[in-house]
N, C-alpha and C positions, 0 to 999 in steps of 0.2 A: 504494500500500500504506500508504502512512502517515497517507493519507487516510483510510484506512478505520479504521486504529487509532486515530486523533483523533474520529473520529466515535462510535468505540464507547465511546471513555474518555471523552467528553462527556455520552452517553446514558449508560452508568452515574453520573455525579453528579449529572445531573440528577435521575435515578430515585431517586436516594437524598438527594438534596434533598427531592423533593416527596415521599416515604416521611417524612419527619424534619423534614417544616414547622414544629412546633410546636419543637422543639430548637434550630432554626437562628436562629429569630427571639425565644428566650427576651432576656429583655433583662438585660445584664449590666452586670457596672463594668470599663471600660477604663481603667488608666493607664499613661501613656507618662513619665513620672518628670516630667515639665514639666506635664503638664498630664491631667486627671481625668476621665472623660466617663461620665457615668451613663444607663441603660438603651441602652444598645449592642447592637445580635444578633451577638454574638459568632460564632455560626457560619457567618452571612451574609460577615461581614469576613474569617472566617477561607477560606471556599471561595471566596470574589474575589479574595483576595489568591493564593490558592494558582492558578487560573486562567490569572494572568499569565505567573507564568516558564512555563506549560504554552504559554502560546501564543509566548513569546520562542524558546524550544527547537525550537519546529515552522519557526519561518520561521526559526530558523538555519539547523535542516537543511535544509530548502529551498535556502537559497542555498552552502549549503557542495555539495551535492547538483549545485547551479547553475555552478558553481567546477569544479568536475570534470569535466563534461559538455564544458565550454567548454576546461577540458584536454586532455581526449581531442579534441574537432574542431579542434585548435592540431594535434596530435600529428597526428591524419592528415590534414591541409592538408598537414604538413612531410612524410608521408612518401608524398604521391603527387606533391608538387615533385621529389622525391627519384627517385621512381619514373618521373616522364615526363623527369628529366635523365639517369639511367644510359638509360633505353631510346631516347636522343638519342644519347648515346656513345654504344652500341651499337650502332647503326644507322650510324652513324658510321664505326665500325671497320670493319662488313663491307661498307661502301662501299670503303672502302683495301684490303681483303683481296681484294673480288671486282675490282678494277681493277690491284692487284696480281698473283693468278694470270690475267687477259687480259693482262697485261704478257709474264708468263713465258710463257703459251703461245704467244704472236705472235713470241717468240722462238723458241721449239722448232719454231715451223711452218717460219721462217725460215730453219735453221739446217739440219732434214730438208730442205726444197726444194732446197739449197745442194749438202748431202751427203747423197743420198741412200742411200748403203753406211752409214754411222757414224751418220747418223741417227737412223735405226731402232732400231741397236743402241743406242745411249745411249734413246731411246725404252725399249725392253724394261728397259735399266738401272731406268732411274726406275720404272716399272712396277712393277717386281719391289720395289725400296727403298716403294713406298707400299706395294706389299701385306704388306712385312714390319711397316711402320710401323703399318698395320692389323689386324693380328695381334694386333701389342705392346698398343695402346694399347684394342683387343677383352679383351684378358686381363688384361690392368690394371683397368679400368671392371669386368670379373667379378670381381675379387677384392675388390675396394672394395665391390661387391654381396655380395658374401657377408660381409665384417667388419660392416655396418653392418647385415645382417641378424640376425647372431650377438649385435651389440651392441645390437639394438632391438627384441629378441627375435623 
């Protein structure tokens, strides 16, 4: 885009350069208080000079443009390091969790095999405490579904 803007603001001076030939190359008196300089195209000097900072400006922005870009790929380098070390913890965890509940069950298997009258029953116990725990944590999860719906319209 900015390319395109520099193209057009070029071609308009141009155009109005070569419209205004004769004005541009009129020859005038330059002085700079040190020193005097007769028949000068004062318009010439003046559209070069003006020229410059036009082009100092464009390859700023360029590089400030350049600065940013190379911000933003710094920032997501950091945040898919970021991203593939929690989904490491992560996978982490549910190795402990899922080595943890085959811990507990090889117990409860062990424990039915053993007693098989109280077993069972503690069996139905827990049963019954996850369904309640399933419940709780069902109507919980809905209620956080409907505030965040309420609050996000």
């Amino acid at each position: 885009m900015r390319i395109v803007v520099l193209i057009i603001f070029l071609v308009l001076i141009g155009l109005l350069a070569a419209l205004n030939h004769t004005f541009l190359t009129y020859p005038h008196t330059l002085d700079l208080g040190f020193a005097r300089y007769d028949n000068v195209p004062m318009g010439l000097l003046l559209l070069s000079v003006m020229l410059i900072p036009l082009l100092v400006f464009y390859f700023w922005a360029g590089v400030t443009k350049l600065r940013a870009e190379a911000d933003s790929a710094k920032l997501l380098r950091d945040m898919d390091a970021l991203r593939s070390s929690l989904d490491s913890q992560e996978a982490s965890r549910f190795a402990q969790l899922q080595s943890n509940l085959d811990q507990r069950f090889g117990e409860l298997q062990s424990q039915s095999r053993a007693l098989p009258s109280s077993g069972s029953s503690e069996v139905a116990a827990l049963a019954g405490k996850i369904d309640a725990l399933q419940r709780d944590l069902n109507l919980q999860l809905d209620q956080m579904d409907d505030y965040l719906k309420r609050k996000l319209g």
